[in-house]
N, CA, C and O atoms as a CHARMM CRD file, in Angstrom:
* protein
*
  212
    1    1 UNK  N      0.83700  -1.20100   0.00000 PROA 1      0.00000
    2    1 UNK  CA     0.00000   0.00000   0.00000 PROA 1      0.00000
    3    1 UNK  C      0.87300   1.25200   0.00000 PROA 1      0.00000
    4    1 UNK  O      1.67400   1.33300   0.93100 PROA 1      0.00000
    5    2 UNK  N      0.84400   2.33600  -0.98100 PROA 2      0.00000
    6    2 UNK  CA     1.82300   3.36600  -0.97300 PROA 2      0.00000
    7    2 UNK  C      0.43500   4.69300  -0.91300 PROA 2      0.00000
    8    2 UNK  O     -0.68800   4.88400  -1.37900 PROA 2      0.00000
    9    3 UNK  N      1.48600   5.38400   0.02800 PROA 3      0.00000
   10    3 UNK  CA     0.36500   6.93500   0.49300 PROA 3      0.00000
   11    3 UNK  C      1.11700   7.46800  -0.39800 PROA 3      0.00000
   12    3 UNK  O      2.05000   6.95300  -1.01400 PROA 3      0.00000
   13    4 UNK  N      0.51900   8.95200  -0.48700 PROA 4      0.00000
   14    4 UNK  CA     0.77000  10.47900  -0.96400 PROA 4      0.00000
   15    4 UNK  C      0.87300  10.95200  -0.07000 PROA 4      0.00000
   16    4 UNK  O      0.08700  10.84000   0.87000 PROA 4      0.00000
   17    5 UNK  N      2.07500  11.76200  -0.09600 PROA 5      0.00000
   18    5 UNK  CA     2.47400  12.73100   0.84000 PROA 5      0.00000
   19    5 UNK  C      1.51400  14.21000   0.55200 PROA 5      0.00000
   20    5 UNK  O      1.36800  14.95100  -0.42000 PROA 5      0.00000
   21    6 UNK  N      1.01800  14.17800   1.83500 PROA 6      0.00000
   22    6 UNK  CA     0.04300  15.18200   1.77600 PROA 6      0.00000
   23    6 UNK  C      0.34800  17.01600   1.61000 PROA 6      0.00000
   24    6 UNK  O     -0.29100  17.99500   1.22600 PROA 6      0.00000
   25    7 UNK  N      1.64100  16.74200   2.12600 PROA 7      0.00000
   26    7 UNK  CA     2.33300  18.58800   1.72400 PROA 7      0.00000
   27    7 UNK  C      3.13100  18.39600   0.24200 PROA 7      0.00000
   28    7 UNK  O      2.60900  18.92100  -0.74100 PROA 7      0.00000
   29    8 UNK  N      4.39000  17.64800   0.08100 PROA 8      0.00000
   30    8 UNK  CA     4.85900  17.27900  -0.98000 PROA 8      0.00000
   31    8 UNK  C      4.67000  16.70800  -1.92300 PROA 8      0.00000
   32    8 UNK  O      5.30900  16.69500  -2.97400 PROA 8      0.00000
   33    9 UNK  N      3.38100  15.95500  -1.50000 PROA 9      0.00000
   34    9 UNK  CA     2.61400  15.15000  -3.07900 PROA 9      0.00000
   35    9 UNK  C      4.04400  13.96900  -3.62600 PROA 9      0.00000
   36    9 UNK  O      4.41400  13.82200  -4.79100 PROA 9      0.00000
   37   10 UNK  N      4.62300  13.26600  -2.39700 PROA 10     0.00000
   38   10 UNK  CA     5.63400  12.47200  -2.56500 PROA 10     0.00000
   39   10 UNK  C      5.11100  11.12800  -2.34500 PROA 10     0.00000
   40   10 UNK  O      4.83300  10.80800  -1.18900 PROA 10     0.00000
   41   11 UNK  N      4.91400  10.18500  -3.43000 PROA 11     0.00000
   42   11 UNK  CA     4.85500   8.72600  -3.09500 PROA 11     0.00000
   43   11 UNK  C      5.66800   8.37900  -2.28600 PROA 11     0.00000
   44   11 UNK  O      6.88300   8.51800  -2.42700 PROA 11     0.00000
   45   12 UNK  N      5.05900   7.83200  -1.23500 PROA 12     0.00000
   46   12 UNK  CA     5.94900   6.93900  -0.09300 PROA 12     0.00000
   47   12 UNK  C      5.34200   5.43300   0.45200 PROA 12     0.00000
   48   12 UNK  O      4.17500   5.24100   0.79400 PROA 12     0.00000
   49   13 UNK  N      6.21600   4.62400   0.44400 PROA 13     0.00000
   50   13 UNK  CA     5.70400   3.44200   1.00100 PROA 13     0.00000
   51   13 UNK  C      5.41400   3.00400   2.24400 PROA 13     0.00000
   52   13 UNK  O      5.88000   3.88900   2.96100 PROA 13     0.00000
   53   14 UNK  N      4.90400   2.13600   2.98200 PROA 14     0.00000
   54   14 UNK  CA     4.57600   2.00400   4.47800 PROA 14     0.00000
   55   14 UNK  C      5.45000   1.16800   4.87500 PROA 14     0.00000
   56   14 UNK  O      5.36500  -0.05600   4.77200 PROA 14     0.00000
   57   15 UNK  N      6.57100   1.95400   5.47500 PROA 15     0.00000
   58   15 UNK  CA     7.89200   0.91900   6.35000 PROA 15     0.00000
   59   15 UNK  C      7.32800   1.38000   7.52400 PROA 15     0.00000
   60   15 UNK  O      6.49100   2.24700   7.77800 PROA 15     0.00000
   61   16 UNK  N      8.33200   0.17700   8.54000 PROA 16     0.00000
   62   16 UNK  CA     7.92000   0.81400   9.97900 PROA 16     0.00000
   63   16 UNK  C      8.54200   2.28800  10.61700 PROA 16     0.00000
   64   16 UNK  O      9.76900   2.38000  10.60500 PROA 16     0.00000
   65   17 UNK  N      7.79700   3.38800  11.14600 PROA 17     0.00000
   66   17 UNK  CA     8.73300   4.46700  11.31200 PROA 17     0.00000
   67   17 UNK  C      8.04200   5.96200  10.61600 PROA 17     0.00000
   68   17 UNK  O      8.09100   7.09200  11.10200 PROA 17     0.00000
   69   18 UNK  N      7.45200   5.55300   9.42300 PROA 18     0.00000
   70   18 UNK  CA     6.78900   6.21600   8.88300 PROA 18     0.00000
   71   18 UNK  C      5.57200   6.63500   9.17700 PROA 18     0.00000
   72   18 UNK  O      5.13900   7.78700   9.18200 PROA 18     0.00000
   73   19 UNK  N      4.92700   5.41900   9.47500 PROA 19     0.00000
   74   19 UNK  CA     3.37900   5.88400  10.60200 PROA 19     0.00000
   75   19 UNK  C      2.17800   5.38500   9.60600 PROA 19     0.00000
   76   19 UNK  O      2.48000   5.27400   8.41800 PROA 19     0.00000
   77   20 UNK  N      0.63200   5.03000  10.06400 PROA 20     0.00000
   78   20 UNK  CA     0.18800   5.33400   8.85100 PROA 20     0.00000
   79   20 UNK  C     -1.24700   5.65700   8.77600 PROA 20     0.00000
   80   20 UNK  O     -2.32100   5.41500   8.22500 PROA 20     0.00000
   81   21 UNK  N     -0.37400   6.62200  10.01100 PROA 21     0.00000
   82   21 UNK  CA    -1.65000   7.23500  10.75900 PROA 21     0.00000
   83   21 UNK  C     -1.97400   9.05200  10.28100 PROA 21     0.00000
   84   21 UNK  O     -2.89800   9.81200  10.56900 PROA 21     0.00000
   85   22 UNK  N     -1.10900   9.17100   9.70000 PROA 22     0.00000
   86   22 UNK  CA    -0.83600  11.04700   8.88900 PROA 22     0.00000
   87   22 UNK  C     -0.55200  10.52800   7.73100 PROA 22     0.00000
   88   22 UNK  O     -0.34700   9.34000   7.47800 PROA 22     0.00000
   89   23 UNK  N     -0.53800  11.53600   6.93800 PROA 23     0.00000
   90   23 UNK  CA    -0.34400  11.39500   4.84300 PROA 23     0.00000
   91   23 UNK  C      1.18100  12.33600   4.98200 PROA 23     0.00000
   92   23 UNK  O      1.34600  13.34900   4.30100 PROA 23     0.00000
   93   24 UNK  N      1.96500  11.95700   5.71200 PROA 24     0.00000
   94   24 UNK  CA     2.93800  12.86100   5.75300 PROA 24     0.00000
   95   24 UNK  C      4.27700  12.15100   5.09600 PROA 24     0.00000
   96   24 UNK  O      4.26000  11.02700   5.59700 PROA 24     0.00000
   97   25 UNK  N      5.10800  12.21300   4.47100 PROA 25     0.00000
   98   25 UNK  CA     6.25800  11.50500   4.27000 PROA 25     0.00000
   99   25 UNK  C      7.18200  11.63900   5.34900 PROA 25     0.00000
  100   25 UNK  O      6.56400  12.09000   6.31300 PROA 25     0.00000
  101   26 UNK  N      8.62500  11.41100   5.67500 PROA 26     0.00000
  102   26 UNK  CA     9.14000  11.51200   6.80200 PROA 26     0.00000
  103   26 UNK  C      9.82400  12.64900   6.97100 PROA 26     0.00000
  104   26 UNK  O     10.02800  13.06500   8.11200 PROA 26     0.00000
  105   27 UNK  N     10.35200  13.43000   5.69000 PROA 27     0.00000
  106   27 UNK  CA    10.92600  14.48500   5.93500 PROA 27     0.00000
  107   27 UNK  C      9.68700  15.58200   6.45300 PROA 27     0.00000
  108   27 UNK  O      9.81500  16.39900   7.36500 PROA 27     0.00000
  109   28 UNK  N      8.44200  15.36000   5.59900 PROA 28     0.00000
  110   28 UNK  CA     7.57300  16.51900   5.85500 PROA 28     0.00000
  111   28 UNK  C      7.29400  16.59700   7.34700 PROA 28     0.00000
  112   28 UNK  O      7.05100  17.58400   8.04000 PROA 28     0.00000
  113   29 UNK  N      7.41400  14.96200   7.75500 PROA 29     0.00000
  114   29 UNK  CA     6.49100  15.09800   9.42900 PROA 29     0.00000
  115   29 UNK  C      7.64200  15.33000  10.16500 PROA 29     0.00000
  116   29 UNK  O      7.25700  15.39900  11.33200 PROA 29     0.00000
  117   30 UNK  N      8.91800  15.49900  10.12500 PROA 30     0.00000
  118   30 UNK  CA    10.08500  15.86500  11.08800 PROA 30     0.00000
  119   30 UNK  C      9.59400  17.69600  10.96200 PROA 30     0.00000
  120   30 UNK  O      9.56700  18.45000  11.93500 PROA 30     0.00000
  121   31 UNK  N      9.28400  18.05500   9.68300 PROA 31     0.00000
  122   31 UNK  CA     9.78900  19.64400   9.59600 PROA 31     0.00000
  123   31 UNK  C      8.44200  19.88700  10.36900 PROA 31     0.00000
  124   31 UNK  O      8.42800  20.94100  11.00500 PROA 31     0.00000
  125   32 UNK  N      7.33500  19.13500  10.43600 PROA 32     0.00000
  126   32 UNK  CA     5.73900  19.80000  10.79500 PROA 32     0.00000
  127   32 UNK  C      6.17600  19.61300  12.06300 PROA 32     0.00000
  128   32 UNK  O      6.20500  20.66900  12.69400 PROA 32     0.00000
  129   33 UNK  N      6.57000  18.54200  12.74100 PROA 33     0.00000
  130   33 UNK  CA     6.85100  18.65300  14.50200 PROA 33     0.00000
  131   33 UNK  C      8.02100  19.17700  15.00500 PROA 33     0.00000
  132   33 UNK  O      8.44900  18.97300  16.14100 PROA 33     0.00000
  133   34 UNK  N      8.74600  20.13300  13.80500 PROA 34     0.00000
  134   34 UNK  CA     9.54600  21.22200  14.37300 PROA 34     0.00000
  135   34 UNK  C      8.47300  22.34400  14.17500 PROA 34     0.00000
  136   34 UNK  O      8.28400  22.89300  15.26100 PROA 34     0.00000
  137   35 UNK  N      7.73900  22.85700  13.22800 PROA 35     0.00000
  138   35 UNK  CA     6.82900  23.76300  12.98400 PROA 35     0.00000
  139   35 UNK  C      6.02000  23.73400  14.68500 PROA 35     0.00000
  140   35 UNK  O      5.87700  24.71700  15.41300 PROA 35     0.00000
  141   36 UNK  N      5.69400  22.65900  14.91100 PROA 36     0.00000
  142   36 UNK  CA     4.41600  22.46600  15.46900 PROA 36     0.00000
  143   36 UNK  C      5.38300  23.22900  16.49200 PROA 36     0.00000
  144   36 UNK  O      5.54400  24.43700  16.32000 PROA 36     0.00000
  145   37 UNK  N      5.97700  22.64000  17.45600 PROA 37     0.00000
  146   37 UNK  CA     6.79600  22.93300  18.70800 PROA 37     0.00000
  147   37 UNK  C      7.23100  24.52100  18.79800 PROA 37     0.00000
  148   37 UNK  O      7.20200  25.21300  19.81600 PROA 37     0.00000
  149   38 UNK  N      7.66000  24.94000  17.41900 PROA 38     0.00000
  150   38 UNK  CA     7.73700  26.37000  17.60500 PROA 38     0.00000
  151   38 UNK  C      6.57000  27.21500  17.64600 PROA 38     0.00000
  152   38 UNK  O      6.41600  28.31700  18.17500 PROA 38     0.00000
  153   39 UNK  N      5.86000  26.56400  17.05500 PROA 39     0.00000
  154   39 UNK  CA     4.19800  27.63500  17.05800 PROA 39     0.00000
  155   39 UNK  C      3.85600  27.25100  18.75500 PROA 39     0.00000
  156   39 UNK  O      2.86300  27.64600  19.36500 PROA 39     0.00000
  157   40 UNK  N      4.78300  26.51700  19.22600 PROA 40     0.00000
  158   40 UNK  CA     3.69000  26.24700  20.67100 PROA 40     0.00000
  159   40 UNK  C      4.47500  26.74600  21.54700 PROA 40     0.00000
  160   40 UNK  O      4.18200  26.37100  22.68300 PROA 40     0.00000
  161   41 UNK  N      5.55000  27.59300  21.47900 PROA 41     0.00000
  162   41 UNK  CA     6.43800  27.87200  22.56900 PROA 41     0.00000
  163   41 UNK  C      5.79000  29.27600  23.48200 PROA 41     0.00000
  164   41 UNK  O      5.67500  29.21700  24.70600 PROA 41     0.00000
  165   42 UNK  N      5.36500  30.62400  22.61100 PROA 42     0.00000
  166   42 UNK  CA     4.89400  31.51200  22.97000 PROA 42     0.00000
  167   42 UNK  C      3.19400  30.98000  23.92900 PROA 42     0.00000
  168   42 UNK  O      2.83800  31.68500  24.87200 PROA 42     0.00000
  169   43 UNK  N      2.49500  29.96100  23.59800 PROA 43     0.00000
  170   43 UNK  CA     1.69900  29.68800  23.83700 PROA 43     0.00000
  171   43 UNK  C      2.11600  29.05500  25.03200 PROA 43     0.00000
  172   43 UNK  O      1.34800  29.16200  25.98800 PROA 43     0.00000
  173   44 UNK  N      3.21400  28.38700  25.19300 PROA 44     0.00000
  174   44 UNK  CA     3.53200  26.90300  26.88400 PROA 44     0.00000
  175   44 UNK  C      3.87900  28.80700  27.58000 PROA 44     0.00000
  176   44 UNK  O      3.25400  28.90000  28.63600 PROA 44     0.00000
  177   45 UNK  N      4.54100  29.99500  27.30500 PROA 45     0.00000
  178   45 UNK  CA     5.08100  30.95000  28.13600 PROA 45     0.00000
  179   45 UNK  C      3.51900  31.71100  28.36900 PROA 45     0.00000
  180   45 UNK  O      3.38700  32.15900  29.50800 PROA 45     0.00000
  181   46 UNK  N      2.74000  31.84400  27.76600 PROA 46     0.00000
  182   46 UNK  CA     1.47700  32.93400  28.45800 PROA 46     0.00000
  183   46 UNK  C      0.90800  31.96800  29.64700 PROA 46     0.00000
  184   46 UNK  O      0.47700  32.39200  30.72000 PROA 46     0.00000
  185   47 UNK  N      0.98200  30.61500  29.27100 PROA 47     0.00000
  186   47 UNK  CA     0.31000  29.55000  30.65800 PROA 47     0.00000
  187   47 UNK  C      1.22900  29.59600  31.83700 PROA 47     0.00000
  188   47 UNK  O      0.71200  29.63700  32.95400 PROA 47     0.00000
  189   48 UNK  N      2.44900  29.59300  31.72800 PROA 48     0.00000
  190   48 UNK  CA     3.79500  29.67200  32.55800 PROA 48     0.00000
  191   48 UNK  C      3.24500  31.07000  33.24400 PROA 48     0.00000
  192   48 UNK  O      3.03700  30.92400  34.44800 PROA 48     0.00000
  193   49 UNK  N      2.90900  32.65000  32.64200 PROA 49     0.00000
  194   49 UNK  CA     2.68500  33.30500  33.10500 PROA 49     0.00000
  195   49 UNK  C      1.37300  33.43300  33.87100 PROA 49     0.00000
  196   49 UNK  O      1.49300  33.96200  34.97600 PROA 49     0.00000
  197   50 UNK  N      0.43700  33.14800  33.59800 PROA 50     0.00000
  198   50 UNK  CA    -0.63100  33.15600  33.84300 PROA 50     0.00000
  199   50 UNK  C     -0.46100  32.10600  35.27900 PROA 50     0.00000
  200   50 UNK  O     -1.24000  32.67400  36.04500 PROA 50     0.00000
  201   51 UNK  N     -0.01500  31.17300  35.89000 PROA 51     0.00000
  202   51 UNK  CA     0.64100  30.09500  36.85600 PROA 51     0.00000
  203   51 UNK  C      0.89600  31.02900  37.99100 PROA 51     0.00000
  204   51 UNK  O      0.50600  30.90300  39.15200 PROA 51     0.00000
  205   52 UNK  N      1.59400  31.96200  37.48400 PROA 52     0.00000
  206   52 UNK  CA     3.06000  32.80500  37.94500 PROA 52     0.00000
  207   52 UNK  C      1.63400  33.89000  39.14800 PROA 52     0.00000
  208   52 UNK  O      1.61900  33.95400  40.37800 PROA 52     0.00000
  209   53 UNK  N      1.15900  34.21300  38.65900 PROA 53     0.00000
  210   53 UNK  CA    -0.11400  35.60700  38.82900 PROA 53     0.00000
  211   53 UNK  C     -0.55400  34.72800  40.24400 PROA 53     0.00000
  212   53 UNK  O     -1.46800  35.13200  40.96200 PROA 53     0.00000
């Protein structure tokens, strides 16, 4: 069974590692859960502040 990579439109096959649970290839889902983590940093510091009060 081979997915489409859902950002890159990259045929990829289902090894273990890959997942096959997202349409992501492996480079795309390393760069999205660096994306993700940075979009969430300002967000973990207003809760940190909000703690703080």
């Amino acid at each position: 069974m081979k997915r489409v990579c859902c950002v890159c439109k990259k045929v990829f096959g289902h090894k273990a590692g890959t997942g096959e649970t997202h349409g992501f290839c492996k480079a795309c889902f390393k760069a999205a859960q660096r994306n993700l983590a940075r979009m969430l940093q300002p967000w973990r510091q207003e809760i940190r502040q909000e703690r703080e009060k």
